[in-house]
Structures are given as C-alpha cells and as structure tokens.
N, C-alpha and C positions, 0 to 999 in steps of 0.2 A: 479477669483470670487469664493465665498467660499458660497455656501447652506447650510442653517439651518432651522434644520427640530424640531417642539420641540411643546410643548400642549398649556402651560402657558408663554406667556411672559407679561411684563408689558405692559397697556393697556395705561397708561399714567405715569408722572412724580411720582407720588404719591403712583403708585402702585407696592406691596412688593410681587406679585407672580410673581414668575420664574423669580425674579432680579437676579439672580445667575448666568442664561441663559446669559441677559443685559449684565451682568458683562465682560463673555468668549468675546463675540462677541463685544463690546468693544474693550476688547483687541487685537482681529483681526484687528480690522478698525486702531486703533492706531498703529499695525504694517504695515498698508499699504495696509489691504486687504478690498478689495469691498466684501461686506456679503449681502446675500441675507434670512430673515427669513420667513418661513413660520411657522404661530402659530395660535391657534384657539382666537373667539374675535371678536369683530367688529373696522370697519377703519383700511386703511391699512395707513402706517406713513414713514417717512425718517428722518434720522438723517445722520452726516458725515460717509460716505463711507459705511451708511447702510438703506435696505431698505426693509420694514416687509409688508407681504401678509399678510389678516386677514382671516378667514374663519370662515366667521359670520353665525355659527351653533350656534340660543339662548340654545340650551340643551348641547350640546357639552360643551360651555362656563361656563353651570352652574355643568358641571363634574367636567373642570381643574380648575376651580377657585373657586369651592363656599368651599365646604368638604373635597374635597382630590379624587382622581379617587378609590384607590380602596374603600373606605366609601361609593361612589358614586355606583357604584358596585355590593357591599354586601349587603348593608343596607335596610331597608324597606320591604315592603311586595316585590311578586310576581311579581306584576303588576309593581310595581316602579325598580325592578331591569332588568325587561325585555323591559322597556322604557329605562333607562340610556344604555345596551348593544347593543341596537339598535341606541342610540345616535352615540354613540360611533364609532360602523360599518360607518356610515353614515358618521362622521366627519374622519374615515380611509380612506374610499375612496374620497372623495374631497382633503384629503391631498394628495395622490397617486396620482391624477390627475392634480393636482396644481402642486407638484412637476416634474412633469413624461414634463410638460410645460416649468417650468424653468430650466431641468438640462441640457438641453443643451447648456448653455452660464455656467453649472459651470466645476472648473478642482477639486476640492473636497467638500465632500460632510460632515458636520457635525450634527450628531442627539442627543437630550436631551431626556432620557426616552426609555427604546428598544421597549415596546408597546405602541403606536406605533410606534413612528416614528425612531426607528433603523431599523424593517423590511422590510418599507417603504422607506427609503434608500436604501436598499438592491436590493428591487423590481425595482425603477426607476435607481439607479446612479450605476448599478454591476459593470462597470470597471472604478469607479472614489473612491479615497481614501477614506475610510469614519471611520474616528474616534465618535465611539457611547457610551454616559456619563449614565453610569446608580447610580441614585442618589437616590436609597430607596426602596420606597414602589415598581418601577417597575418589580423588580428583582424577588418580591414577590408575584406578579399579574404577571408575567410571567411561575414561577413556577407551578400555580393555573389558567394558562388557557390552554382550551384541548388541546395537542399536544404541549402542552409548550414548554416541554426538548427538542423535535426534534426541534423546532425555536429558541431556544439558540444555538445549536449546528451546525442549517445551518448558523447562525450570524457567527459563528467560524470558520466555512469553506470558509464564504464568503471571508474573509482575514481581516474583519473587525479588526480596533486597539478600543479594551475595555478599556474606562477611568473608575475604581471605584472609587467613592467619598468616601469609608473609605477600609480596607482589608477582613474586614466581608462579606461587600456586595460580593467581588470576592470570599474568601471561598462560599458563600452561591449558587452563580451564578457556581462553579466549581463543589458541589454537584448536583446542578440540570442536569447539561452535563452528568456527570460521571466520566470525565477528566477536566484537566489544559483547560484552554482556545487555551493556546500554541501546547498542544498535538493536538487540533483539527483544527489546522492551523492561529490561532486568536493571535493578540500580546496584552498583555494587562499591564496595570499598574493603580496603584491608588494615584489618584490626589483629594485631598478637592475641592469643588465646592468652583470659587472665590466669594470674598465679595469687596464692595468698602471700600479699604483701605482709601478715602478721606473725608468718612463719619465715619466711625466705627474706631476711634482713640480716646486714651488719650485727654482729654479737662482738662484747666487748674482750679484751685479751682474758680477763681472768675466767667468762665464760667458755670462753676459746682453750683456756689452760683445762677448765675441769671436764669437758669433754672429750679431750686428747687422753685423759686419763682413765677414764670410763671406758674409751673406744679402742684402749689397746695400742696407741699410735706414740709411736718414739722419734722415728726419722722424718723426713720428707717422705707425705705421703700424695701420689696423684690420684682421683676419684674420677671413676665413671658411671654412667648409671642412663638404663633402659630396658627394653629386651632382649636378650640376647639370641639376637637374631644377626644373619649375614649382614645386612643394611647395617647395621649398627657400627662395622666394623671393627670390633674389641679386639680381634684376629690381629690387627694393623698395630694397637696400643699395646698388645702383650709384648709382639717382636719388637716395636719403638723400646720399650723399655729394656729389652731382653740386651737391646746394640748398646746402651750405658756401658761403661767402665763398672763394675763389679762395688766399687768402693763407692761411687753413688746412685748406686741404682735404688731408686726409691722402693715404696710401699706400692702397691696396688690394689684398689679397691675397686670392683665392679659389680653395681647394686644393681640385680635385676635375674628372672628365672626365664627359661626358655630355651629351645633343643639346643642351643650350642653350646651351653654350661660343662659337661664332659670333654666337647673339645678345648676350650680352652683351658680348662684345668690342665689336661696331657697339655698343650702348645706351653703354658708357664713352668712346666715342670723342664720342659726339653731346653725353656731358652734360663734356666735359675731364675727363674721372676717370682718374689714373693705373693702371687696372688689370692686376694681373701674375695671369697664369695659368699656377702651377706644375703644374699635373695632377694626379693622381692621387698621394700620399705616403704613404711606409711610415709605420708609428707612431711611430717613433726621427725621422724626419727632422716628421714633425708636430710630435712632443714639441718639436722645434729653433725651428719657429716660431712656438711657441706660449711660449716663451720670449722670443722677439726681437720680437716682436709688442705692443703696446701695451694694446689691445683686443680683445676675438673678440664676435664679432655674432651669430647665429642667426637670418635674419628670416621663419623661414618662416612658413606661411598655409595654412588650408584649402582645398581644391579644390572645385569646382562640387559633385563627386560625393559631396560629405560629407568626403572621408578628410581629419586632420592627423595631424600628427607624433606618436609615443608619446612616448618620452622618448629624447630621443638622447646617445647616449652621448659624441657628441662635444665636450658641451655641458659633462658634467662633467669629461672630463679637461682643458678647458681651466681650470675653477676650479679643478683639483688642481695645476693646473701656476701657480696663483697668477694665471692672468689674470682679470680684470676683465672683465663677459660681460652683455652685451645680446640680450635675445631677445622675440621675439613670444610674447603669453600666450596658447598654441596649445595644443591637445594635453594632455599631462603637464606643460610645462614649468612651470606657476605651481605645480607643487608645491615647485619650487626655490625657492618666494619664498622672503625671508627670510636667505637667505644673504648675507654682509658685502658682497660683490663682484660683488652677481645684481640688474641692474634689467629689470623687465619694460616692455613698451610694449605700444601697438596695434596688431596684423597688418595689414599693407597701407596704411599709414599714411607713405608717405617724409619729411613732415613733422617728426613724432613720432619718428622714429626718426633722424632730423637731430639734433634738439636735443638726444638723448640722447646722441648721437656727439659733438657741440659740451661737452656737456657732460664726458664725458669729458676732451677735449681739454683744457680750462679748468683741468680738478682737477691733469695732468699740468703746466700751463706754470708 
C-alpha cells in the first residue's frame, strides 16, 4: 500500500486541478499497487486499487483550488492573508492527523507539493520510503517561509528521494539548502509531472474538422489556458494580439477562472481582441481545444517576488496533442527548447511575442 499525501486532486471527472497527481497515482494502481490519497476537498471516493480521504476544509479548498496557494498567500490585504495562513495551519494539521491514522497499513509513503505535504510525510511515515514531487510554485513558498532552508534541508536528511518537475526547480531548491540535495543525504532526480497520454494526442483532420465546428471556431484561432492569475501573463497575450493588423488578428481563447478574468475581458475589449472566456475545463474537454485550436501560447513571466513558473504541464500536453506552442523562456520552460513545434520568446515582451503569433499565422495561410 502506497500513501499519497498532496493539496489539489481532482474532485471529480471534469476536474483539471492536480490531474497530474491523478495521472502518477494511476500509474501506481496500474502497476499493481493499492494507493491510498489523502488531498484537501470535500467526499472522499474510490476508484480501481485506489482510495482518496477528503479533508473537507471549505477555505483550505478555496487555497488549492481556486488561485494557486501562493496568490492565495500573498495577495490581498492583511486581514485576508492572515485568514488563508491560518487556513492553511489548520488544513496541515488534519492532514498530519489523517495521515499519522493511515500509515500504518502503508510500506511507502508519496507526497505532491513539500509544503505541505512532504513535511508531513516526514513527521508521520520517517522510516517508510517517501519519494516527494516538488512541481513549482512550492519550491518558492518554501524558500519564503520562516525557517524555510532549515525544512528543505531536514527533507534532505530525512533520506527523502526529490522528484523535480523541470532542472530549474532542483537548481532553485539546491540554492535554498546551500548544497546538492545528495550532499545532504537526499537522492534526487527530475521527472516532468505526467499527463494523460490517452487524451492529449494527435487527432486526425476530420476529428479536428468536427470539433472546430462544435467549438464555434472559423479563423485562426490561438488558445491559452491556466489561472488567471499575474504569473500567467495573459495581460502580455491580449496586447500581442491586440498589435496584429486587424485583418488577421486571430481568435482568442483563454481556458481558466481566477481574479483577473474582469481585467482582461476590459484589456480585450480596449485593444478589439475577440476574446472567449471558457472557464475553467476538464482535461477531455481541454484535450477538445487543443485539437481545434491552431496555436497554444504560454506567456507567463516572473513576478516582483522572484517566483516563475516550474514547468507546466499544460505546456506539454499541448505538444502531445500535436499543437504548435509559444512560450516565454521562464522558469523550466527553455528546457523544452528544441522540440519540432516549441519557439520560445521574451517574457513581457507584446512585441515579440506578436511576431511570433504573426508568424505562426504565415506558416498556416
């Protein structure tokens, strides 16, 4: 029996947070192992050879699922950041106690995210195996909470094995220590967070035709999709498009909810940008318009505070889905260079990242 310990998992079929999580643990059951998840959310559920605890905390839930934990965090006044860290405490210790319950029926122990649930691994499962995936922004919220460095570095000692989802993140995580991971007794390697390979594939043209049709879509259309949030930079993709000549300024599609939805509606209305704001989309209906879709863009950007993006995985299922994919050289993502269908550009650049859109269009007409 394998424990999983992790913030965000899907809360149902439809839903696209912490499918990535879905994904790994999956793949355990399909090798044979009994998994056991503990994740924040309400209803706890079962599937083949796996069976998820909920820890129906409604403010916890509205941390890992609505904005992004650290947005959640940082953001807002005073009073709103000292309500989310108190959430937060609160939903740490129900998981420490939820888990500290079930590990003794497990022989290893796996965590998504180090704060918290790698420390929280550490505290209940110390002499059970425990491979801890650090996929982003936690690396960065770990660095920037008190006593950060000393809790990356007992995670190192502990014997824990560090999966990084791109090599950045482990540079980043090996600055905050002071040493390798391995100097301080930790084994680590970096793994891409998986995606369903049986959704996010090549579809053939006449699939490709009846979903264009279903989705409403006539011209060149560019697709983006995450939170919408600052990091995200959609800010940067409204105005790239907005600098187009009129006569081919494509579609704009930006799948995902979150405070900045209002602004950029007003910013596409100021610069004429047709933009559609489908919301929030399960992976099967992504998979859909990442098919019907011409281009996908990625233009995020580093924040004042330091944080960029690790490596998002929504970057590669749009290459696996055969899209052609524009992204800011942030974070992890120039580790993608190189790929057939992958140009990178400059963050925060609507210029740059215009002509690269122009260009697309070009190779298309």
């Amino acid at each position: 029996m394998i424990g999983v310990l992790c913030t965000s998992y899907p809360r149902g079929p439809d839903d696209h947070a912490g499918s990535f999580v879905r994904a790994r643990v999956r793949a355990l059951a399909a090798a044979g192992q009994a998994v056991e998840v503990i994740a924040a959310g309400p209803g706890d559920g079962s599937e083949h050879n796996v069976r998820v605890f909920r820890i129906p905390a409604a403010g916890a839930a509205q941390i890992f699922y609505a904005g992004g934990v650290p947005e959640a965090l940082e953001s807002g006044g005073l009073l709103w950041r000292t309500r989310a860290w108190l959430e937060a405490a609160h939903f740490t210790a129900r998981m420490m106690a939820l888990a500290a319950q079930r590990a003794a029926g497990w022989n290893a122990v796996e965590s998504h995210w180090l704060l918290p649930s790698a420390l929280v691994a550490c505290a209940v499962a110390p002499s059970l195996r425990h491979r801890a995936h650090a996929h982003g922004g936690d690396v960065f919220l770990l660095g920037h909470f008190p006593g950060g460095a000393n809790l990356a570095r007992l995670l190192c000692r502990s014997g824990t094995e560090l999966v990084f989802a791109c090599a950045d993140l482990r540079e980043n995580f090996t600055r905050l220590c002071g040493d390798t991971p391995e100097a301080l007794g930790a084994r680590s390697c970096v793994q891409p967070a998986p995606y369903d390979p049986l959704l996010f594939r090549p579809r053939s043209a006449g699939e490709r035709h009846i979903l264009r049709g279903r989705l409403g879509l006539v011209g060149f259309t560019v697709l983006a999709a995450g939170r919408l949030v600052p990091i995200k930079g959609f800010d940067v993709l409204v105005h790239a498009v907005g600098h187009l000549p009129a006569r081919v300024r494509p579609t704009l599609v930006i799948a995902g909810t979150g405070p900045e939805e209002p602004r950029l509606g007003r910013l596409a209305a100021a610069c004429a940008v047709d933009l559609r704001l489908p919301g929030s989309l399960s992976p099967a209906t992504l998979a859909d318009w990442m098919t019907a879709a011409d281009l996908f863009v990625h233009p995020c950007r580093s924040l004042p505070n330091g944080r960029s993006e690790g490596a998002p995985v929504v970057v590669r299922e749009a290459l696996a889905a055969g899209l052609s994919v524009v992204a800011s050289a942030e974070g992890g993502l120039p580790e993608l260079d190189g790929h057939q269908r992958f140009t990178l550009v400059a963050p925060e650049n609507p210029t740059v990242l215009a002509e690269a859109i122009a260009s697309s269009i070009a190779q298309c007409g």
